[in-house]
KOLNUTOR-372407 format. One record per atom (N, C-alpha, C): residue number from 1; residue in one letter; chain; atom name; x, y, z. Coordinates in steps of 0.1 Angstrom, whole numbers, plus 5000, padded with zeros to 4 digits. Example, Ala and Ser with C-alpha at 12.3 -4.5 7.8 and 13.67 -1.06 7.14 Angstrom:
# residues 2
(1; 'a'; 'A'; 'N'; (5132; 4943; 5078))
(1; 'a'; 'A'; 'CA'; (5123; 4955; 5078))
(1; 'a'; 'A'; 'C'; (5132; 4967; 5078))
(2; 's'; 'A'; 'N'; (5128; 4978; 5071))
(2; 's'; 'A'; 'CA'; (5137; 4989; 5071))
(2; 's'; 'A'; 'C'; (5129; 5000; 5079))
END
This chain:
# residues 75
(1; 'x'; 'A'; 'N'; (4996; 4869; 5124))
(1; 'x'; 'A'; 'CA'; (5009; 4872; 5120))
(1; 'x'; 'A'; 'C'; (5019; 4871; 5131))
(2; 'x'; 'A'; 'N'; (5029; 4867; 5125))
(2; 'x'; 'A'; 'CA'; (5040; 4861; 5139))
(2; 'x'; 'A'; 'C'; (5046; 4876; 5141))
(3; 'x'; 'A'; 'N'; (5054; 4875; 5159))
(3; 'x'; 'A'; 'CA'; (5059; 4889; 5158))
(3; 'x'; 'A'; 'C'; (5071; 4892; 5150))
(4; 'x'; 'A'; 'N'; (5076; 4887; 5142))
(4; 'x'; 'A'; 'CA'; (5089; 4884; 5136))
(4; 'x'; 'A'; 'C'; (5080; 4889; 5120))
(5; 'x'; 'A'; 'N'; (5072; 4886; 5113))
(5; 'x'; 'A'; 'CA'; (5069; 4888; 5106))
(5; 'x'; 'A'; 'C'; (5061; 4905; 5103))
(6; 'x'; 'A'; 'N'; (5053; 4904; 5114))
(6; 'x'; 'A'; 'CA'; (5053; 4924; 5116))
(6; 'x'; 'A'; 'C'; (5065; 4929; 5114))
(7; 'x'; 'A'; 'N'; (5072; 4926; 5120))
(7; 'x'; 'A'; 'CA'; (5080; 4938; 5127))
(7; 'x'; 'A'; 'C'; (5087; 4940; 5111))
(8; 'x'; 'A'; 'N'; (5090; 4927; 5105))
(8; 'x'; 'A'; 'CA'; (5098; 4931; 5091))
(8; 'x'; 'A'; 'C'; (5090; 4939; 5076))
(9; 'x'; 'A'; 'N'; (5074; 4932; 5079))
(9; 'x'; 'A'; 'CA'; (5062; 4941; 5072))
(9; 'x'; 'A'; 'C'; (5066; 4956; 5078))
(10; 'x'; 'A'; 'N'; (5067; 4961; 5093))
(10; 'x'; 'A'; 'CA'; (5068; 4976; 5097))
(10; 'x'; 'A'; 'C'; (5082; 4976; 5088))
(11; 'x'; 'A'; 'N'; (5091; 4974; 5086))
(11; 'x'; 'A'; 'CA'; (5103; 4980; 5083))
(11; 'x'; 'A'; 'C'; (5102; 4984; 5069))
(12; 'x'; 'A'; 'N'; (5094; 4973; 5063))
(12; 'x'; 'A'; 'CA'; (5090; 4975; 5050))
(12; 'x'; 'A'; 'C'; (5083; 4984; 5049))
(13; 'x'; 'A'; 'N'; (5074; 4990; 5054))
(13; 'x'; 'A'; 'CA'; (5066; 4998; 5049))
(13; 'x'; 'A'; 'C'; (5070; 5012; 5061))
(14; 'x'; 'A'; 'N'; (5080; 5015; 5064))
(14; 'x'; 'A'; 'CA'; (5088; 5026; 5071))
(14; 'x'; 'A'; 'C'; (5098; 5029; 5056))
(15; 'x'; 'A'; 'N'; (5102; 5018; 5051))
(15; 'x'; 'A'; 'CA'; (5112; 5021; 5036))
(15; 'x'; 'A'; 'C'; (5098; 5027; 5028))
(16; 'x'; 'A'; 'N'; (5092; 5017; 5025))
(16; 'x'; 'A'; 'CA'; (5080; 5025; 5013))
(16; 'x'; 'A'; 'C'; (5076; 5039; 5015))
(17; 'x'; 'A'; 'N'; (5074; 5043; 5027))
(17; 'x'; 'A'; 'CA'; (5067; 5056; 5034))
(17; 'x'; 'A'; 'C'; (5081; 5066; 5027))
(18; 'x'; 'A'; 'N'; (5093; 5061; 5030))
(18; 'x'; 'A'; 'CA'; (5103; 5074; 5031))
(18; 'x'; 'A'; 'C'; (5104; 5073; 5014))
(19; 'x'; 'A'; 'N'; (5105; 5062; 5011))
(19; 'x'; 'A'; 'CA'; (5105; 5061; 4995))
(19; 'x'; 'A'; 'C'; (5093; 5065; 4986))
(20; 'x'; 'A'; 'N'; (5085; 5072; 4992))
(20; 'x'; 'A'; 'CA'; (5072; 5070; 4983))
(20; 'x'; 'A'; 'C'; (5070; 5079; 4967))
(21; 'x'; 'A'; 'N'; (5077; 5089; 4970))
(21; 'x'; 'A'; 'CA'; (5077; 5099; 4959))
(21; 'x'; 'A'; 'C'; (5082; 5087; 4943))
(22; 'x'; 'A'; 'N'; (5092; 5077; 4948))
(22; 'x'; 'A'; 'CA'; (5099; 5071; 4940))
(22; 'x'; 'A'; 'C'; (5088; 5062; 4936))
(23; 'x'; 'A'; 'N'; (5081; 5054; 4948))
(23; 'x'; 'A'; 'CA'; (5070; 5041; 4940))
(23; 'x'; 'A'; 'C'; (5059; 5044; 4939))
(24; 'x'; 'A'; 'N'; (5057; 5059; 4942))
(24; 'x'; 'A'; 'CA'; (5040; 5061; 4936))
(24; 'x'; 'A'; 'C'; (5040; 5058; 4923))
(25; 'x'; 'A'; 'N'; (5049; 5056; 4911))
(25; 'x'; 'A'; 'CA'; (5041; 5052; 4902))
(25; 'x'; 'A'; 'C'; (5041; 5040; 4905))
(26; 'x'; 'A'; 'N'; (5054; 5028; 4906))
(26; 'x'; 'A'; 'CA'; (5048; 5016; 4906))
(26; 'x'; 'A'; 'C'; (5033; 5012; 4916))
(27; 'x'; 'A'; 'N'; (5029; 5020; 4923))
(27; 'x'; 'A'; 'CA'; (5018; 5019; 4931))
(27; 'x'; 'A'; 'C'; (5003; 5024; 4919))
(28; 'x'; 'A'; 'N'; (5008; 5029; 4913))
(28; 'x'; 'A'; 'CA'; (5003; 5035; 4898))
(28; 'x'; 'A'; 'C'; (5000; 5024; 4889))
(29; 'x'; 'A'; 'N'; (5011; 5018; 4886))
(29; 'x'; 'A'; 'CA'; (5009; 5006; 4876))
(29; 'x'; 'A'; 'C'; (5002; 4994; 4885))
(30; 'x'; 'A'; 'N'; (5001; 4992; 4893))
(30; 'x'; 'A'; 'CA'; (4996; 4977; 4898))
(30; 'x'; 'A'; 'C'; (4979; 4985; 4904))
(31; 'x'; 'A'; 'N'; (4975; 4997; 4903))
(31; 'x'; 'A'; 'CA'; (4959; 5001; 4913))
(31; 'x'; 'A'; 'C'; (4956; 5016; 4901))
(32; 'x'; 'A'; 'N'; (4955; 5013; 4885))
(32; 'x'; 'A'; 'CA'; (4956; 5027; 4879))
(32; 'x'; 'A'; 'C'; (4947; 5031; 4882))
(33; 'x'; 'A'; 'N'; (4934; 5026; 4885))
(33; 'x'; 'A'; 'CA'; (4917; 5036; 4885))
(33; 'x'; 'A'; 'C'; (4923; 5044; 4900))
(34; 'x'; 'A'; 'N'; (4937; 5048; 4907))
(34; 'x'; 'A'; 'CA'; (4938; 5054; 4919))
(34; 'x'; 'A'; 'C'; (4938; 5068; 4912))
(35; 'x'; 'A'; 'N'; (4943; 5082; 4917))
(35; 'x'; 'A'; 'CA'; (4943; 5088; 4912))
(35; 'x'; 'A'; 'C'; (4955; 5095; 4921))
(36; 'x'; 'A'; 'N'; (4961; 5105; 4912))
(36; 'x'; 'A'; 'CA'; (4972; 5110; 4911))
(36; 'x'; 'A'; 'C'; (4975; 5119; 4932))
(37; 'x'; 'A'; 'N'; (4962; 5124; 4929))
(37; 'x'; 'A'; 'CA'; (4957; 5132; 4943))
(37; 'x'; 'A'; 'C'; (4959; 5121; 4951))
(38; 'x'; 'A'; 'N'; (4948; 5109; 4952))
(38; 'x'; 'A'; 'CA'; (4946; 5097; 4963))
(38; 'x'; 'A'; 'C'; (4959; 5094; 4969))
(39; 'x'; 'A'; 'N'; (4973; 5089; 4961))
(39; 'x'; 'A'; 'CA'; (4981; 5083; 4957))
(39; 'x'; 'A'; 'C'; (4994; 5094; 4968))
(40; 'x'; 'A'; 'N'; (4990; 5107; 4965))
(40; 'x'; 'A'; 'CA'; (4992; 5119; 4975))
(40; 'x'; 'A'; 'C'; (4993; 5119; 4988))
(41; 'x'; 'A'; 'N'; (4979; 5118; 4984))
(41; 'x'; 'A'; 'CA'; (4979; 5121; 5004))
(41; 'x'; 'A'; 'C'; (4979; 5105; 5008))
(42; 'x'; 'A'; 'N'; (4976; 5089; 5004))
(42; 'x'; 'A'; 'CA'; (4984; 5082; 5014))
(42; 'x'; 'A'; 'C'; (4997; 5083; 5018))
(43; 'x'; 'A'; 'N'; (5007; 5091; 5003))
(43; 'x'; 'A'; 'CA'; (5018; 5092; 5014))
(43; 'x'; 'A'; 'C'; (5026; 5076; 5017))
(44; 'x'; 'A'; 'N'; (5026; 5071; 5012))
(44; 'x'; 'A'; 'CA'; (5037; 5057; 5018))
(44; 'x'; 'A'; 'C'; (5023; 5048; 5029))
(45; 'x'; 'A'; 'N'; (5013; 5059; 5036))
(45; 'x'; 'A'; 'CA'; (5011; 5048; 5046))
(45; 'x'; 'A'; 'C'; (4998; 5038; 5043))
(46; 'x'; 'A'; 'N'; (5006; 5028; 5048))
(46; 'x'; 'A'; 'CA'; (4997; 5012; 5044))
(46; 'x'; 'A'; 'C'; (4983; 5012; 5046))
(47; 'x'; 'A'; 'N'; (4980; 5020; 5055))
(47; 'x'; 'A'; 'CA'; (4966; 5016; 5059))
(47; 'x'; 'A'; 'C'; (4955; 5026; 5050))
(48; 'x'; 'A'; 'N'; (4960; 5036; 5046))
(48; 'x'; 'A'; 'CA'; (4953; 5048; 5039))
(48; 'x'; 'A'; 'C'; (4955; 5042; 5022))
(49; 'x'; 'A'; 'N'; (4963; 5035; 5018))
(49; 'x'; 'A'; 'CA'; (4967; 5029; 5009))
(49; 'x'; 'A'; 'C'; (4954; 5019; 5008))
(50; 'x'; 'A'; 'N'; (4950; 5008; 5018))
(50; 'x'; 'A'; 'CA'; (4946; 4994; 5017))
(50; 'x'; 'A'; 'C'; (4932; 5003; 5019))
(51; 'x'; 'A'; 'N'; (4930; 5016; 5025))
(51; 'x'; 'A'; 'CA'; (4914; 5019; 5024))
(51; 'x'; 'A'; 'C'; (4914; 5030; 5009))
(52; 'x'; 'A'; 'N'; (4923; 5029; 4999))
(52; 'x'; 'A'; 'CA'; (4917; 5034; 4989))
(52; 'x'; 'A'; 'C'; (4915; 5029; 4982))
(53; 'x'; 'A'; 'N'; (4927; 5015; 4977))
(53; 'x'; 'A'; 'CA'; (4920; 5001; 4974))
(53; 'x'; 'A'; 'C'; (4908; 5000; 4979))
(54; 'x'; 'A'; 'N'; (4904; 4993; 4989))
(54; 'x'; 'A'; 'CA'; (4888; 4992; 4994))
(54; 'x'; 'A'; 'C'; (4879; 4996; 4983))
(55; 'x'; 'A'; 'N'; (4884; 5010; 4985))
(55; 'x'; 'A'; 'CA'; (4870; 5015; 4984))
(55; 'x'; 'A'; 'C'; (4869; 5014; 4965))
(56; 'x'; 'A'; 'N'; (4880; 5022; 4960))
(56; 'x'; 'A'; 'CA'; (4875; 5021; 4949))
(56; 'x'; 'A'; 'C'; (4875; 5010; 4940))
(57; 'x'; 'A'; 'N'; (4881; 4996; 4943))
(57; 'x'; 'A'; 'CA'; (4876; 4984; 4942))
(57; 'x'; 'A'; 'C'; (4870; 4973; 4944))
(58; 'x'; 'A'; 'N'; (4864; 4983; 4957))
(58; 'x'; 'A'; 'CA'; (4851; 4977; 4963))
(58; 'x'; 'A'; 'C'; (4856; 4961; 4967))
(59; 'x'; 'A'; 'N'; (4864; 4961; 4975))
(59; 'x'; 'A'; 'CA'; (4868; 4949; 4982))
(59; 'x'; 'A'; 'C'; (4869; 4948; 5000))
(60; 'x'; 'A'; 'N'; (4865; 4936; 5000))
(60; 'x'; 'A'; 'CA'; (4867; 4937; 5011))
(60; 'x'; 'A'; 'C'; (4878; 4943; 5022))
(61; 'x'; 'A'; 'N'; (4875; 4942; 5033))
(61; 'x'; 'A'; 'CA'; (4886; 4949; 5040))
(61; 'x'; 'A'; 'C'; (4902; 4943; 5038))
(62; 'x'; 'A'; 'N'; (4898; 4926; 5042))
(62; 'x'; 'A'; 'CA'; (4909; 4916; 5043))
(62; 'x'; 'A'; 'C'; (4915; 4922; 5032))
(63; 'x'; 'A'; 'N'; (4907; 4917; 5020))
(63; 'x'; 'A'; 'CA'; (4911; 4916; 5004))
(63; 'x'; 'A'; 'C'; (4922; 4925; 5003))
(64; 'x'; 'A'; 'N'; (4918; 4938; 5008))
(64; 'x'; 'A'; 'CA'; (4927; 4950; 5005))
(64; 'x'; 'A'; 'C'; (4939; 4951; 5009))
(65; 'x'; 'A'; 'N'; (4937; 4949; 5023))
(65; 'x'; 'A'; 'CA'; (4952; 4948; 5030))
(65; 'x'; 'A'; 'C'; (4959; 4934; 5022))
(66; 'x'; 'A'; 'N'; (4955; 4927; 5020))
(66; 'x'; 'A'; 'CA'; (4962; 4916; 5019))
(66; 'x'; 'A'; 'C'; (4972; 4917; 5004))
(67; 'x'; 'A'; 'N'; (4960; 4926; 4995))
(67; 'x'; 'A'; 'CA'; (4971; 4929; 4981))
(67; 'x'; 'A'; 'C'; (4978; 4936; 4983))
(68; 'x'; 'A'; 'N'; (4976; 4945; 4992))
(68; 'x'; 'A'; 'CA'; (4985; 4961; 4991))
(68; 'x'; 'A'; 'C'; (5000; 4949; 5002))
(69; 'x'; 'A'; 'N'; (4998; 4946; 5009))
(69; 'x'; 'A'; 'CA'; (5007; 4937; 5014))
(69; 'x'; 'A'; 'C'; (5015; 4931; 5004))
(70; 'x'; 'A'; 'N'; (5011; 4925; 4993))
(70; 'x'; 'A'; 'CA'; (5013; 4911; 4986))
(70; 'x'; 'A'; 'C'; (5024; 4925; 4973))
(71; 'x'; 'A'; 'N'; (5019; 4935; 4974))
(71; 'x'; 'A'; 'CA'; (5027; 4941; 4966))
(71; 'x'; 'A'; 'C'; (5035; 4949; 4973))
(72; 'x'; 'A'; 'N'; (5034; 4953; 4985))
(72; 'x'; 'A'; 'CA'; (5047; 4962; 4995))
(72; 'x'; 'A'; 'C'; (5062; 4944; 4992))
(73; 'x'; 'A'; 'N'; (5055; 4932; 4990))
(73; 'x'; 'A'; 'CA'; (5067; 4928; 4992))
(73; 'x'; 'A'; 'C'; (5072; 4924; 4973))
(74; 'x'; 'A'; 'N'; (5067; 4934; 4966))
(74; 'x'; 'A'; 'CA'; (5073; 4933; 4952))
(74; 'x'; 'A'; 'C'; (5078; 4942; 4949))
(75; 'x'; 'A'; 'N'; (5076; 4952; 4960))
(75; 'x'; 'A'; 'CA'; (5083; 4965; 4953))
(75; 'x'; 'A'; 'C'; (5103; 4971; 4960))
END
């Protein structure tokens, strides 16, 4: 990832984090087997997010970050 492209992924997901109360549901509609609690305590942040993807649909590491990515830039 270029440094120009992080840094606008971090800004993005500095807005998602403060905004989160608002897109937990859309984070709801695109990962429903998450759960209300899970959805909680990530809290906005990316990485706790891409490891609950992981796990409960059993995807790879990449896989995960790479959707939860692919949808931090749809929301």
């Amino acid at each position: 990832m270029t440094q120009t492209l992080r840094k606008e992924t971090m800004m993005n997901w500095d807005q998602i984090e403060g905004k989160w109360m608002q897109l937990k549901g859309k984070a709801k509609e695109t990962w429903g087997d998450l759960t209300d609690d899970e959805l909680d305590v990530v809290a906005g942040k990316r990485d706790q997010l891409a490891g609950k993807v992981q796990e409960r649909y059993g995807l790879a590491k990449d896989e995960a970050e790479r959707r939860v990515d692919e949808w931090s830039k749809n929301v």
